[in-house]
MIFISE-67723 format. One record per residue (C-alpha): x, y, z. Coordinates in Angstrom, 1 decimal, m for minus. Example, Ala and Ser with C-alpha at 12.3 -4.5 7.8 and 13.67 -1.06 7.14 Angstrom:
2
+--------+--------+--------+
|     c1 |     c2 |     c3 |
+--------+--------+--------+
|   12.3 |   m4.5 |    7.8 |
|   13.7 |   m1.1 |    7.1 |
+--------+--------+--------+
***
This chain:
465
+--------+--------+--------+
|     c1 |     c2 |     c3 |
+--------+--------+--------+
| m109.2 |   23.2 |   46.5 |
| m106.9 |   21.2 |   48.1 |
| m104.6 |   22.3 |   50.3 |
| m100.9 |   22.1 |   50.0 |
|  m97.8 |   20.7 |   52.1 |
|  m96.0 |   23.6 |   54.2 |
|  m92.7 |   24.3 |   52.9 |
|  m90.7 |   23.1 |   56.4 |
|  m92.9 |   20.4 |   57.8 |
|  m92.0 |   20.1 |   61.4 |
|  m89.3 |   17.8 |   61.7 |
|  m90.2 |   15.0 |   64.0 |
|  m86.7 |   12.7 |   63.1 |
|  m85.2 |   15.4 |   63.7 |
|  m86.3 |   16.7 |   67.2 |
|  m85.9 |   13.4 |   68.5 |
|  m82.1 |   13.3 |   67.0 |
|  m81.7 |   16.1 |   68.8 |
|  m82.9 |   15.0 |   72.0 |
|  m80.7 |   11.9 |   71.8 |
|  m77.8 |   14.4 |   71.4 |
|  m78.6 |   16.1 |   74.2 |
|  m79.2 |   13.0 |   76.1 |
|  m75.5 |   11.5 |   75.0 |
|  m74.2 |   14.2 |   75.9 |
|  m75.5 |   14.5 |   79.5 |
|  m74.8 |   10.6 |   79.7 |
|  m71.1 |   11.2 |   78.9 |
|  m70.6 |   14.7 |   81.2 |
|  m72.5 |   13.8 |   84.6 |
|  m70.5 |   12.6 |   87.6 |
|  m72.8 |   10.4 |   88.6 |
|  m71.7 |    6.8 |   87.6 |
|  m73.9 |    5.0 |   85.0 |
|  m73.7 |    1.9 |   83.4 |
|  m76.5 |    0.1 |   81.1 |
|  m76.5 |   m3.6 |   81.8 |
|  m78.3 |   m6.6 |   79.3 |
|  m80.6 |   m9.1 |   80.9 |
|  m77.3 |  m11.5 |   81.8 |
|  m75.4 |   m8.2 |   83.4 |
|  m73.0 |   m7.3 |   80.8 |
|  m72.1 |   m4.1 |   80.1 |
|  m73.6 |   m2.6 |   77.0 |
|  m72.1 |    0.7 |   77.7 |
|  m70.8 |    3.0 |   80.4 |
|  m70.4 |    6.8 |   80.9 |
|  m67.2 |    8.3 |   81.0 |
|  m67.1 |    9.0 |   84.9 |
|  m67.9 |    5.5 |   85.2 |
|  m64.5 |    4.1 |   83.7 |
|  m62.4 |    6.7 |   84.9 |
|  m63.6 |    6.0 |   88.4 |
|  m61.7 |    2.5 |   87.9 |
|  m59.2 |    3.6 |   85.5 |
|  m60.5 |    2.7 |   82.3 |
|  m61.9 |    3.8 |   79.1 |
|  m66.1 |    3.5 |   78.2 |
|  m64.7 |    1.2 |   75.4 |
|  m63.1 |   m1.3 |   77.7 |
|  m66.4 |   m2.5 |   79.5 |
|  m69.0 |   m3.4 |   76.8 |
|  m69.7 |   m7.6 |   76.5 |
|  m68.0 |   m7.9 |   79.7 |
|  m69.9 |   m9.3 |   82.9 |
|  m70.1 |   m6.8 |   85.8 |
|  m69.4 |   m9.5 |   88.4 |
|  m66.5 |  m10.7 |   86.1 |
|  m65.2 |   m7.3 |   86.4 |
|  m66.2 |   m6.9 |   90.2 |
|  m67.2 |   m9.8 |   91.5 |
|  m69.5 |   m9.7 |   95.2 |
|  m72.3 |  m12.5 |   95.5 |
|  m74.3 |  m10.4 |   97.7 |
|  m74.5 |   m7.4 |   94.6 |
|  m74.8 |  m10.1 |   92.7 |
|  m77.6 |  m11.4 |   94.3 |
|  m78.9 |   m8.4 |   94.6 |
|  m79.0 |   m7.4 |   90.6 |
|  m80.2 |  m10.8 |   89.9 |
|  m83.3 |  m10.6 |   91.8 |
|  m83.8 |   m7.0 |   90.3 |
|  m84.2 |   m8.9 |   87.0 |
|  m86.1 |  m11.2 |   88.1 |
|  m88.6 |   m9.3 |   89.6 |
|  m88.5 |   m6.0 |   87.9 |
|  m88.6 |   m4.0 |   91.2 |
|  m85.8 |   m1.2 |   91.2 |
|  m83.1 |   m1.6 |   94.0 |
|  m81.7 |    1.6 |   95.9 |
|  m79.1 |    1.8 |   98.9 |
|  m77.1 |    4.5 |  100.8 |
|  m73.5 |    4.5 |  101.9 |
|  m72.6 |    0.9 |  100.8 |
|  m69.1 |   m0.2 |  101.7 |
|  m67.3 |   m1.5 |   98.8 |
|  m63.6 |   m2.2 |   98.0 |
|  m61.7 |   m2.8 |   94.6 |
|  m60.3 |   m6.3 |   93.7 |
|  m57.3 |   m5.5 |   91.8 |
|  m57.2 |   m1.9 |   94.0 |
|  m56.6 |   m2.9 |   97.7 |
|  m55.0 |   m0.1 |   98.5 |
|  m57.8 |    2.4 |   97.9 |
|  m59.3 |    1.0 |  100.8 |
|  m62.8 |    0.6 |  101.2 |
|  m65.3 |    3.4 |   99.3 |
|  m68.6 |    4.3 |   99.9 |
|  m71.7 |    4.7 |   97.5 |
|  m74.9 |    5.5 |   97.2 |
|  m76.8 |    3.4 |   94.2 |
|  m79.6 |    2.2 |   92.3 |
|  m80.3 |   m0.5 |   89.7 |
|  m83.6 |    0.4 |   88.2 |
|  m84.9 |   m2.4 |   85.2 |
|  m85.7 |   m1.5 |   81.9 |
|  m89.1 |   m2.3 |   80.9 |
|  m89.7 |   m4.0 |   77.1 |
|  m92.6 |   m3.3 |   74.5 |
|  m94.3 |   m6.4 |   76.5 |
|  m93.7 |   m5.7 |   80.1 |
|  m90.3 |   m8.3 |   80.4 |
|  m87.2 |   m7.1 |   81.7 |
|  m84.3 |   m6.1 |   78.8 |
|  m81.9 |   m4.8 |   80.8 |
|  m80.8 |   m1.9 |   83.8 |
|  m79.3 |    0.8 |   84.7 |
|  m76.6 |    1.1 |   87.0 |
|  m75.8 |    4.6 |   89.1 |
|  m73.5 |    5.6 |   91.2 |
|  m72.5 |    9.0 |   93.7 |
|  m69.5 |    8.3 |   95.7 |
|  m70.3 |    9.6 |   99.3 |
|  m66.6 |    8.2 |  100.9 |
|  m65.5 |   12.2 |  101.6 |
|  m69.3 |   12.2 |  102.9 |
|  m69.1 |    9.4 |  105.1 |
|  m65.5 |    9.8 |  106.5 |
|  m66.9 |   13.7 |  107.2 |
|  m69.7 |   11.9 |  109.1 |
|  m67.3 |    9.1 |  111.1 |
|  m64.9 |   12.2 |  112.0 |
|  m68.1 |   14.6 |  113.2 |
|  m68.9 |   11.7 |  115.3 |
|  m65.6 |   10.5 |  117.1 |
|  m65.4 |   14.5 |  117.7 |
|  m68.7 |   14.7 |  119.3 |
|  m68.3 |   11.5 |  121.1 |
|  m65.1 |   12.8 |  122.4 |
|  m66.9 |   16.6 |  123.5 |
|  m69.7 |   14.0 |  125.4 |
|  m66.6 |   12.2 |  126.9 |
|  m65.0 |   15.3 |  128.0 |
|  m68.6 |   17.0 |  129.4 |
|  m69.0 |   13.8 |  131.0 |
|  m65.9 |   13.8 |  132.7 |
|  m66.2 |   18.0 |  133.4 |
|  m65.9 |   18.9 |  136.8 |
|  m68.1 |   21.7 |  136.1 |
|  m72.2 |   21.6 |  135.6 |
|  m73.0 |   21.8 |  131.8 |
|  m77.0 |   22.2 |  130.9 |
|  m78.9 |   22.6 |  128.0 |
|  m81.9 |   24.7 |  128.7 |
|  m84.9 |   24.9 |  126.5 |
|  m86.5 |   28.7 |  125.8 |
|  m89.1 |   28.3 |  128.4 |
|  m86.4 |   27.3 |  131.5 |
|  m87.1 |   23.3 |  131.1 |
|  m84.0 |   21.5 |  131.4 |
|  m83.0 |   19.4 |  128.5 |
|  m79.9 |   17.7 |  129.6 |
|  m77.2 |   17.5 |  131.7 |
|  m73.9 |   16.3 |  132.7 |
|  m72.9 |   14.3 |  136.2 |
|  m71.5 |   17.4 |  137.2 |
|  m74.6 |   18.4 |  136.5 |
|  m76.6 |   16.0 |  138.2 |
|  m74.3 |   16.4 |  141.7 |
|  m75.2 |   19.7 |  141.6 |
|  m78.8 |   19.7 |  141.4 |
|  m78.4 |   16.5 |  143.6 |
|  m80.4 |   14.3 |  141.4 |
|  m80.5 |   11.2 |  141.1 |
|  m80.5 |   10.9 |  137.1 |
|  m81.5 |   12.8 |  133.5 |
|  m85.1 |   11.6 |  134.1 |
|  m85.1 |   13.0 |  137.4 |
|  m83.4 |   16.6 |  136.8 |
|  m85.7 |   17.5 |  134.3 |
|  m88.7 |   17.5 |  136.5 |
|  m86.5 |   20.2 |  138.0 |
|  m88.0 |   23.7 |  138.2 |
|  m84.8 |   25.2 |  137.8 |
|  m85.9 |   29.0 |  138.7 |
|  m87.8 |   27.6 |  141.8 |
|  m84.7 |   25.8 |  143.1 |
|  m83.0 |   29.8 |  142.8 |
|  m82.8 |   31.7 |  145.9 |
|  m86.1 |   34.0 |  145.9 |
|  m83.3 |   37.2 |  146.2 |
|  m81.8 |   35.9 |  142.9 |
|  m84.2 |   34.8 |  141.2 |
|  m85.5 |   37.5 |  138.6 |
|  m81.5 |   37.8 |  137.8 |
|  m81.6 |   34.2 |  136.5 |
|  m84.6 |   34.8 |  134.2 |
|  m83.0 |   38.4 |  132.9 |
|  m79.9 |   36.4 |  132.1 |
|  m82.1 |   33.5 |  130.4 |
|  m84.3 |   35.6 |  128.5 |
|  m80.7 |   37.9 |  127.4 |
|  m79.4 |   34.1 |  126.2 |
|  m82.6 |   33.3 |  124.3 |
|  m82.2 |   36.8 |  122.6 |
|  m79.0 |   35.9 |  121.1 |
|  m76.6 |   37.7 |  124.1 |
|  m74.3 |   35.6 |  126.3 |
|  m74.5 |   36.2 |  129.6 |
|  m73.3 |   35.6 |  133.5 |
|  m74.3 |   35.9 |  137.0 |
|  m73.4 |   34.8 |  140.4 |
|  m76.2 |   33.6 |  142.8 |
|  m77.2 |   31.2 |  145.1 |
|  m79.5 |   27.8 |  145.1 |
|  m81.1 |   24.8 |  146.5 |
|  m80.4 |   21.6 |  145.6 |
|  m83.0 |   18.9 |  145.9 |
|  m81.4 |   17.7 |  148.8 |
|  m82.2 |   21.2 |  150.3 |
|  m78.0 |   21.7 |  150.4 |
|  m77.4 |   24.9 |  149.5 |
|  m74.7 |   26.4 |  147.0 |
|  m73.2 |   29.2 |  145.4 |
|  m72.5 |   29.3 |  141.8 |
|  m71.0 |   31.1 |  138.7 |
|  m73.2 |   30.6 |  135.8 |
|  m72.0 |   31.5 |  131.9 |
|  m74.8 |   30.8 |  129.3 |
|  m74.7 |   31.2 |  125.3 |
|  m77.2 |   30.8 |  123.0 |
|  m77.0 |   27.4 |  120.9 |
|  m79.1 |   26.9 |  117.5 |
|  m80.7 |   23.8 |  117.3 |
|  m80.7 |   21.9 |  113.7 |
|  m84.8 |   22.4 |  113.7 |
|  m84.3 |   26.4 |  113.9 |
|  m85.1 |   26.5 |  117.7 |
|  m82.2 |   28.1 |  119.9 |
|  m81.4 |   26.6 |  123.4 |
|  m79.1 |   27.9 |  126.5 |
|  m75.9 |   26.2 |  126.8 |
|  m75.4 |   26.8 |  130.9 |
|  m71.5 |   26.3 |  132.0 |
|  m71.7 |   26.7 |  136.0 |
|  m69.6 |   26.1 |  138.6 |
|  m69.8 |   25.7 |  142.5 |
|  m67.8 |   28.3 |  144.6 |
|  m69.2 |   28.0 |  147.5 |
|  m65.7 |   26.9 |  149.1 |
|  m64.1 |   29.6 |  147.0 |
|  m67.1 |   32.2 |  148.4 |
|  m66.7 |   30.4 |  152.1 |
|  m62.8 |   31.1 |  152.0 |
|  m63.2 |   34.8 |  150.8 |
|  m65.4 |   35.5 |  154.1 |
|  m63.0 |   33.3 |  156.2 |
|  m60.3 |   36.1 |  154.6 |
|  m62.2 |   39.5 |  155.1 |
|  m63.1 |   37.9 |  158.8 |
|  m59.3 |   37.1 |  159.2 |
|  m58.1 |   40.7 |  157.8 |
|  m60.9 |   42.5 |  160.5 |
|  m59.4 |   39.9 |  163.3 |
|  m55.7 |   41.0 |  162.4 |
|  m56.7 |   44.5 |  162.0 |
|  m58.4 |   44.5 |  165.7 |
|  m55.3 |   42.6 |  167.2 |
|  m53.0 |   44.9 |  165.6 |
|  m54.4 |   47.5 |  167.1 |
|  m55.3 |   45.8 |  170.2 |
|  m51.7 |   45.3 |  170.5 |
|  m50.7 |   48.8 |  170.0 |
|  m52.7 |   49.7 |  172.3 |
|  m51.0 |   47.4 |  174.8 |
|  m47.6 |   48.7 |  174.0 |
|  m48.7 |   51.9 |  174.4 |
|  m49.8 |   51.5 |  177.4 |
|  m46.9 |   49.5 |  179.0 |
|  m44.7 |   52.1 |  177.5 |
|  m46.3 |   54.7 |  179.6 |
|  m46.8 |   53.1 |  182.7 |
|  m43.1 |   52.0 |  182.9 |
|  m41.8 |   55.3 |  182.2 |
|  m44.3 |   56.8 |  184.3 |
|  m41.9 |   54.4 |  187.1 |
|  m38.8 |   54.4 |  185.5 |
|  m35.9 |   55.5 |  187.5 |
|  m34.1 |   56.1 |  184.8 |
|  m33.0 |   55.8 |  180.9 |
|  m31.4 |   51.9 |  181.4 |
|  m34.3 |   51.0 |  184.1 |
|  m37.1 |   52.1 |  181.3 |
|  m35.3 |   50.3 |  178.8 |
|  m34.7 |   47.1 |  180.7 |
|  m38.2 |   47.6 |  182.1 |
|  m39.8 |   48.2 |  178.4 |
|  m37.8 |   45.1 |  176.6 |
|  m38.5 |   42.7 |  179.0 |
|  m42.2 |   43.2 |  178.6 |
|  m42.4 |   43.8 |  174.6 |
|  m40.6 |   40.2 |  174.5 |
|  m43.1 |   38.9 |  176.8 |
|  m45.1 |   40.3 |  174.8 |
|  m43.5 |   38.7 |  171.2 |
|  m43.5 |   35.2 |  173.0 |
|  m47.2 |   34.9 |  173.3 |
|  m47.5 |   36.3 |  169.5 |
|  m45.0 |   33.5 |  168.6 |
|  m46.7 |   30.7 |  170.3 |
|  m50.1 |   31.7 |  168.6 |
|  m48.4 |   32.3 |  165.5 |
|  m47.5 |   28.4 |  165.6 |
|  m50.5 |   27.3 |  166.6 |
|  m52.1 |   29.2 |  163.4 |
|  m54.4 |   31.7 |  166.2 |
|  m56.1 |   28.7 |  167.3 |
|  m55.6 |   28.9 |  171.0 |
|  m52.2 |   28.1 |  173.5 |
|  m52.3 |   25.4 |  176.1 |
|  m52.3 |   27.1 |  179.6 |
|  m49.3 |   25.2 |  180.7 |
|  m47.7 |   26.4 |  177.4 |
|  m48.3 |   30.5 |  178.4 |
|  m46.8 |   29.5 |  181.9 |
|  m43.4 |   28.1 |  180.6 |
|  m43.5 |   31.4 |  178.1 |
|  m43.8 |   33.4 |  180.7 |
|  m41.2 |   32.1 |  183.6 |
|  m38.5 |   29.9 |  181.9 |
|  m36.8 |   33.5 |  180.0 |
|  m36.6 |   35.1 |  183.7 |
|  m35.6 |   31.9 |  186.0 |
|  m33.6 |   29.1 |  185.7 |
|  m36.3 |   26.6 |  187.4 |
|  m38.8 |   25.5 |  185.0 |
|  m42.6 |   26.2 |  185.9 |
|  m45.6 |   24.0 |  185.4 |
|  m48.8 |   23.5 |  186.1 |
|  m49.5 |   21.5 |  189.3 |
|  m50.5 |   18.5 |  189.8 |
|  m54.3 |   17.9 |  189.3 |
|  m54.7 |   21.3 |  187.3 |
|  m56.7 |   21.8 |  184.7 |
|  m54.9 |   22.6 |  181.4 |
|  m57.5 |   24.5 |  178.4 |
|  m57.0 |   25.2 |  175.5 |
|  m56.7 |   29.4 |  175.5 |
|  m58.7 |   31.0 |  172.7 |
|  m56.3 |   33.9 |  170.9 |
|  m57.9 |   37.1 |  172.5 |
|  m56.6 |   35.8 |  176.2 |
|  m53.7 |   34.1 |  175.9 |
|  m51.8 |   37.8 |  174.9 |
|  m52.7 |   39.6 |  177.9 |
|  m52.5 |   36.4 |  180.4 |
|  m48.9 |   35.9 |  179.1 |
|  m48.2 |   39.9 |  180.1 |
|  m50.2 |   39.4 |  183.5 |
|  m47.9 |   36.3 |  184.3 |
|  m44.6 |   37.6 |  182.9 |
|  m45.7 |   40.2 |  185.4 |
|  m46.0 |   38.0 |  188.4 |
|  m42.8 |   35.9 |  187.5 |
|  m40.8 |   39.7 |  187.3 |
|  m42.3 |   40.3 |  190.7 |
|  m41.0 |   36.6 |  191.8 |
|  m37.5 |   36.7 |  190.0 |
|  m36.8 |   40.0 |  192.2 |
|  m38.5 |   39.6 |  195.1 |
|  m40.1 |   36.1 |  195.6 |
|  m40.3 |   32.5 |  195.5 |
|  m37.7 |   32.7 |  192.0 |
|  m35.6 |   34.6 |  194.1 |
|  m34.8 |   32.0 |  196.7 |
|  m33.2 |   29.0 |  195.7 |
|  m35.5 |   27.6 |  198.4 |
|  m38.7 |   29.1 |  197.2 |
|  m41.2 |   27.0 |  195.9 |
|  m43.5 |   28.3 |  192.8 |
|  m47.1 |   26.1 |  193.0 |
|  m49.4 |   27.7 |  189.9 |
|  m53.0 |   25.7 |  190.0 |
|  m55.4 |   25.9 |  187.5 |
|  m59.5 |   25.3 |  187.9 |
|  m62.8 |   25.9 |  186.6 |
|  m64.3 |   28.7 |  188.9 |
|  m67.7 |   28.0 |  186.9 |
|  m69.1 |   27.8 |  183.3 |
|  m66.7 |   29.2 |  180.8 |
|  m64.7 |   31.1 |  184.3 |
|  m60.7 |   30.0 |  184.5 |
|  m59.2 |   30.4 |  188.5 |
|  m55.7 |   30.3 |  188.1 |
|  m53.7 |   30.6 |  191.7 |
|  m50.4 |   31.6 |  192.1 |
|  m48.9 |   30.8 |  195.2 |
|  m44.9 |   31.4 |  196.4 |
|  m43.2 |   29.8 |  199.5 |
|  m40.1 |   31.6 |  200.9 |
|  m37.8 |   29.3 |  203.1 |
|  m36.9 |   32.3 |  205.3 |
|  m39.1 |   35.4 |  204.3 |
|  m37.8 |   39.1 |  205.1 |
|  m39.1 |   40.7 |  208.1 |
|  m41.1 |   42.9 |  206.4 |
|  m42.9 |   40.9 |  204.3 |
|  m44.3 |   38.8 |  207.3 |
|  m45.7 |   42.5 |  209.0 |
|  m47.2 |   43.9 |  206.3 |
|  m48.3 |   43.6 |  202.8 |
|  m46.3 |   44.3 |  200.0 |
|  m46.6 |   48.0 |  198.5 |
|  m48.7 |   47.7 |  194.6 |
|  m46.2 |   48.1 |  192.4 |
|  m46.3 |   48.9 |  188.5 |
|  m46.0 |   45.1 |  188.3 |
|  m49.2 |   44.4 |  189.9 |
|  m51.3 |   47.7 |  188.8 |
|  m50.2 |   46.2 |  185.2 |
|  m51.5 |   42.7 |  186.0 |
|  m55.2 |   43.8 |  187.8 |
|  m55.3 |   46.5 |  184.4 |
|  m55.1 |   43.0 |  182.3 |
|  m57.4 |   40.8 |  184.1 |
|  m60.2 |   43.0 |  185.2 |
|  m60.2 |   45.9 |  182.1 |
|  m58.7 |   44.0 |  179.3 |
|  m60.1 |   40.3 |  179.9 |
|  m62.9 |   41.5 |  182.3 |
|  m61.9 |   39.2 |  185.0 |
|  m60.8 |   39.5 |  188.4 |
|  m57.3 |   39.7 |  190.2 |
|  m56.8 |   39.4 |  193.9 |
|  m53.6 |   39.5 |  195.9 |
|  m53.5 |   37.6 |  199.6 |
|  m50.5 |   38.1 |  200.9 |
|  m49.5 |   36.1 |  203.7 |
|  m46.7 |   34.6 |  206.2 |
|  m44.0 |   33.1 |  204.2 |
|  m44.8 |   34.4 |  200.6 |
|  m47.3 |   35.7 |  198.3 |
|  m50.4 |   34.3 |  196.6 |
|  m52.6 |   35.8 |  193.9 |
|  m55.7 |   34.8 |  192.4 |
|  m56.7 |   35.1 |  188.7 |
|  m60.4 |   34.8 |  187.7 |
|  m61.0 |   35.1 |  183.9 |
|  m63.8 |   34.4 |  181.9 |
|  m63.3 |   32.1 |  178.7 |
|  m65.4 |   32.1 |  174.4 |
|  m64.7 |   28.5 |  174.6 |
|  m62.9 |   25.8 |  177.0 |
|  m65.5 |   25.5 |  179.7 |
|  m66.3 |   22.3 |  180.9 |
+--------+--------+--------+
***
């Protein structure tokens, strides 16, 4: 019995309807540009985002040339030889600019021209598509004039910037950077064992802190290292982690050298404990003149006269180191600090004397020892007597040992003073108390016919010959 037809056959014409439906309609709602071209590159038809693009209507292209509409011999060459040969065409980013639209400036696309094939193999036509990638592009040109401006501004960084790879290798740096780690260039630096250049004391720091980067924490630390110059340096060191584009995470190292800034900080705490022990070394001092003058003092006005004279002495000396920022007084200079307030002659060094350079820690209690002696000479000697003739001589008595002489001439000398010595007075206790205890020196008096001389031995830190 023979079978009969099925009452809804399957509808081939119709499937195939409805696939060209579909197909219209993804033709006429993609963005991407599309145009169908004939064998001489006329439009046969366009999509809709393909006329709007250039202000038109799908209708307004069909029959017309695509070079008559946008003319370029190098496209045109291009689609030409796509025709030709039936080999598809495909480019990125090209530049292109409207004719009768100047001012939209130049665009960029990314296209293909693919050939459509015939029944027998020949070549009846193309398609044309289009993306606009100008936003992508001008994204791309601004990402690059800002991360050639960051290189610009690394490279011109006062401060070492690294990138450091996961296992400590060095991956780049700047000239900071390079200065630093006193290499020569990039090539050079990475051979760097950056850990071994690390002062043994801080080096398992530096790994915590790398390992605390590479685990996603920023992280800091202070230490010290060797350059491959073997100069040494301390530095501050800030690191972050970075992610790479291929998923692997490097250290980004910002460090700078303090080593002056370290180096001043000790010179500081080292000035603060000098102050402090001439603070109270001066204290001391005062305390002591203060009771050996009124341990003397005849009265209220002689203590007070007594006391002034000696605390100005006293200020003078801290003055003139003051000026000289504590680096040392001139001999000569302590002299004239010490005479010129008392007497009206002016007193110098003699001729031939040597003339040093007094490091800080004498020059305060030489300048009381010889306010002393020119006291003792204002009342009673050689500053006394118009006549009188002061001669102060200064010598090396040996390495690092200062003789200083001090020798007064009276034109007619009392009676007494050519029998016998002169009695020690406060004066003079005060003087051998700041030579021999203070400075660790010695002091001898010779007196003599026709005035007094003294002798001053004193050891120097620095100004030996």
């Amino acid at each position: 019995m023979a079978s009969s037809p099925p009452d809804n056959p399957p509808d081939g014409l119709a499937a195939r309807a409805a696939l060209a439906t579909l197909l219209e309609q993804l033709f006429d709602a993609t963005p991407v540009l599309i145009a169908h071209l004939d064998p001489e590159l006329r439009f046969v038809r366009v999509n809709r985002a393909y006329a709007e693009v250039d202000g038109r209507r799908p209708e307004d292209f069909p029959g017309r040339g695509h070079f008559e509409l946008y003319p370029n011999p190098e496209n045109e060459a291009i689609f030409r030889r796509v025709i030709a040969t039936g080999e598809p065409y495909r480019v990125t980013a090209r530049p292109f600019s409207y004719p009768h639209a100047p001012e939209r400036g130049v665009t960029h696309w990314d296209w293909s021209l693919s050939p459509i094939h015939g029944a027998d193999g020949g070549v009846i036509g193309a398609v044309l598509a289009l993306v606009d990638v100008t936003d992508r592009v001008r994204a791309l040109e601004v990402a690059q004039l800002s991360e050639e401006r960051l290189r610009r501004q690394l490279e011109s960084s006062p401060d070492c910037v690294m990138l450091v790879s996961g296992d400590g290798r060095l991956l780049d740096v700047n000239p900071a950077g390079l200065a630093l780690l006193e290499a020569r260039d990039v090539e050079e630096a990475r051979a760097v064992d950056l850990f071994a250049r690390v002062d043994p004391s801080h080096r398992d720091a530096l790994r915590d802190l790398h390992a605390q980067v590479m685990a996603g924490a920023p992280s800091a630390l202070r230490f010290e290292m060797v350059g491959m110059r073997g100069t040494r340096r301390w530095l501050d060191s800030r690191a972050v982690p970075l992610p790479q584009a291929g998923g692997e995470t490097v250290a980004l190292a910002m460090t700078r050298d303090v080593t002056a800034e370290r180096r001043a900080a000790a010179q500081r705490e080292a000035m603060l404990a000098e102050l402090d022990h001439r603070v109270k070394n001066t204290l001391a001092t005062v305390g002591a003149i203060a009771d050996q003058t009124l341990a003397r003092a005849t009265s209220l006005p002689d203590f007070r006269d007594r006391f002034t004279g000696r605390l100005h002495a006293l200020a003078r000396t801290h003055e003139a180191l003051a000026a000289e920022r504590w680096r040392g007084v001139a001999l000569s200079r302590v002299l004239q600090l010490a005479v010129a307030p008392l007497a009206e002659r002016a007193a110098a060094l003699a001729p031939g004397s040597i003339d040093p350079t007094l490091p800080p820690v004498v020059v305060v209690p030489l300048g009381l020892a010889l306010h002393e002696l020119a006291t003792n000479a204002v009342k009673h000697g050689a500053l006394a007597d118009p006549a009188g003739r002061l001669d102060v001589r200064a010598a090396w008595a040996g390495p690092g040992r200062l003789a200083v002489a001090w020798e007064e001439a009276l034109a007619a000398p009392p009676a007494a003073a050519a029998s016998s010595p002169a009695t020690p007075g406060l004066g003079l206790r005060l003087v051998r108390g700041l030579i021999e205890h203070e400075l660790g020196g010695a002091f001898h008096q010779h007196p003599g016919d026709g005035g007094r001389r003294y002798a001053l031995t004193i050891p120097l830190d620095e100004g030996a010959p």
